[in-house]
N, C-alpha and C positions, 0 to 999 in steps of 0.2 A: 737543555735541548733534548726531545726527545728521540729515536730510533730514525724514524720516521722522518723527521724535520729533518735529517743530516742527510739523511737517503737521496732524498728527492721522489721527484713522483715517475722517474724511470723513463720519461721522455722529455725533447722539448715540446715550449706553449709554440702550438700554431699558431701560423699570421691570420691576423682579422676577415685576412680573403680565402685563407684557406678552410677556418671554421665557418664562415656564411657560405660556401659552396659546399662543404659537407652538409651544415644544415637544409640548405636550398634541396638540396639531390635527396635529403632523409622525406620531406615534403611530399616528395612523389606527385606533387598536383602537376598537368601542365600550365605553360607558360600562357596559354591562350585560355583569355578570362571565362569565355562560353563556357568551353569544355571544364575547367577550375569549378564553376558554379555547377555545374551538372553533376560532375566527380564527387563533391561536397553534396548535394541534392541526395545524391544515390544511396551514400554512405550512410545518412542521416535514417533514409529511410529504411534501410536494412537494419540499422539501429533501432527503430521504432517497431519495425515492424516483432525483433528478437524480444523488446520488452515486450508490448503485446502478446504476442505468443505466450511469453511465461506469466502474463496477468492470468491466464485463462488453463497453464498447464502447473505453475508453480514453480519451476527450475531457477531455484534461488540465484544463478548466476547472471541471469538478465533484469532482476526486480527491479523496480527503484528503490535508492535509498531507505525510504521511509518503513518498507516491508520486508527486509531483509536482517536475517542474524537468524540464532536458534531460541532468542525468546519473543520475537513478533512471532514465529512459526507455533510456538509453542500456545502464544496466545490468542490465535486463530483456532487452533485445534480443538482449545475451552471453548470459546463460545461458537464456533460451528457446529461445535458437537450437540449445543442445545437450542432448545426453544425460548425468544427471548419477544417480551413484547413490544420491545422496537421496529423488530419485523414488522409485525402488524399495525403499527402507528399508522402510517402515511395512507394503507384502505380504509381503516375507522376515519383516519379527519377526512378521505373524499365522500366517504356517505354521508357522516357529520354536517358538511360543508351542504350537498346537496339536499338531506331532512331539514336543512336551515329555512330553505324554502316554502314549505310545505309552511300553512299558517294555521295550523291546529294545536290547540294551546296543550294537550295531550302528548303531542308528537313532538314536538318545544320539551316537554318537561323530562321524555324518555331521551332525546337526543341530550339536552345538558346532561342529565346524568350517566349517559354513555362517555362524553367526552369527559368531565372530572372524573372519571373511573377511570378511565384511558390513559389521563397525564396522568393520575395520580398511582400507577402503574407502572408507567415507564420509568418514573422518578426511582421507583423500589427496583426494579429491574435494574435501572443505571447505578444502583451506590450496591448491589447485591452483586453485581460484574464487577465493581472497582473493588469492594474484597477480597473475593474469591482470585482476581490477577494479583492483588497485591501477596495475597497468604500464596497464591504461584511461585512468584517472583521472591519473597523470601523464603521459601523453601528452595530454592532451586538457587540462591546465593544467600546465603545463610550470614556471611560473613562482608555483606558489601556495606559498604556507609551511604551511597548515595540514595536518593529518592528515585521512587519507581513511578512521579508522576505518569513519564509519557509513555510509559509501558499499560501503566491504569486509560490514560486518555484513549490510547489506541483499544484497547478492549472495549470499553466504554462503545465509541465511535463505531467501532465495528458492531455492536452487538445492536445499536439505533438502524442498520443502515440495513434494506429489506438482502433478506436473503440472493434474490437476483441479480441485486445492484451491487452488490459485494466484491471489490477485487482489490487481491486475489481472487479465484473463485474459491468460493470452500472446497475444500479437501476431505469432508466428513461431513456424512448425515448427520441429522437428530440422532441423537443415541450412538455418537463415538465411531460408528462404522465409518471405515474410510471408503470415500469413494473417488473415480475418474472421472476428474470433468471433462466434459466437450469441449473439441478443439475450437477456435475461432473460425466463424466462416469465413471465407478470404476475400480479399478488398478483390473491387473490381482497378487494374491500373488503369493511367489517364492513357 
C-alpha cells in the first residue's frame, strides 16, 4: 500500500446532493430556460467572434485546432512568403472556362494549352511545397519517427488556396517580409 493510499484524500466524499448543487451553482446559467439559451447564445458568440478575430490577426490563442502549434506557424511563413501557382489556378480555370466559349478552333487550341500548362504546374508546385515542408519539418525534428503527412497536406493545401482566401491571413509578403494584416470588419448585430 502506497503513502497516499493510507493517507486518504484529506476529506470527506460529499453527499450526491451536495456535489449536484456545487456543480449546479459552478454552471452559473439561470434557471429560466429563455435566459439559459440567450447566456449560451452570447457566450458562443463572443467565442466565434475571438476566433475570427485571430483568423484575420494570428493570435495563436484563439485559432482552431487545425492552425495551431509552432510548425503549422512555421509552415505558413514558407509558403506565404512565396509565390505559388495555386494562387493563380482558380482566375486561369475562370478565363479557361469562359475562352471555352468562344468557337474559334485557334482560341480552342491556345486555351487547351493554357489549361495543361496550368495543371501541369500546379502538380510541380504541389510535390515541390510537399518537399521543401517535409526537409522543414525534418530539420526542425531531426530526431522524430513519426510522419509529417499532415504537416506536408497542410502546406500543400495552403499553397492551392488563393492568396485572399487564405485563413489565417498570411503573415508575410512574397519575399519573406512580414507583414500586418487587416483587422476584420465588424459584423453588423441582429
Amino acid at each position: 500500500m502506497t503513502e497516499q493510499d493510507s493517507t486518504g484524500k484529506g476529506r470527506p466524499t460529499p453527499k450526491r446532493s451536495e456535489a449536484e448543487a456545487a456543480r449546479r451553482k459552478s454552471a452559473k446559467l439561470p434557471r429560466d430556460a429563455k435566459a439559459a439559451k440567450k447566456a449560451m447564445r452570447e457566450r458562443a458568440n463572443v467565442e466565434r467572434m475571438q476566433q475570427r478575430n485571430a483568423l484575420y490577426t494570428g493570435d495563436e490563442r484563439y485559432l482552431p485546432a487545425r492552425d495551431t502549434g509552432p510548425d503549422r506557424k512555421r509552415i505558413r511563413q514558407y509558403v506565404d512568403s512565396r509565390l505559388s501557382t495555386g494562387e493563380v489556378f482558380l482566375p486561369v480555370a475562370l478565363l479557361v472556362m469562359f475562352a471555352a466559349f468562344i468557337q474559334n478552333k485557334q482560341v480552342i487550341l491556345i486555351v487547351d494549352t493554357i489549361w495543361s500548362a496550368m495543371l501541369i504546374l500546379v502538380i510541380l508546385d504541389g510535390v515541390w511545397v510537399a518537399v521543401q515542408v517535409n526537409r522543414l519539418m525534418k530539420r526542425e525534428h531531426p530526431n522524430a519517427s513519426r510522419s509529417f503527412a499532415s504537416q506536408i497536406g497542410y502546406g500543400v493545401v495552403r499553397s492551392m488556396t488563393m492568396r485572399l482566401m487564405r485563413l489565417p491571413k498570411p503573415m508575410y509578403a512574397i519575399g519573406g517580409k512580414p507583414r500586418t494584416p487587416k483587422p476584420p470588419k465588424a459584423q453588423k448585430t441582429r
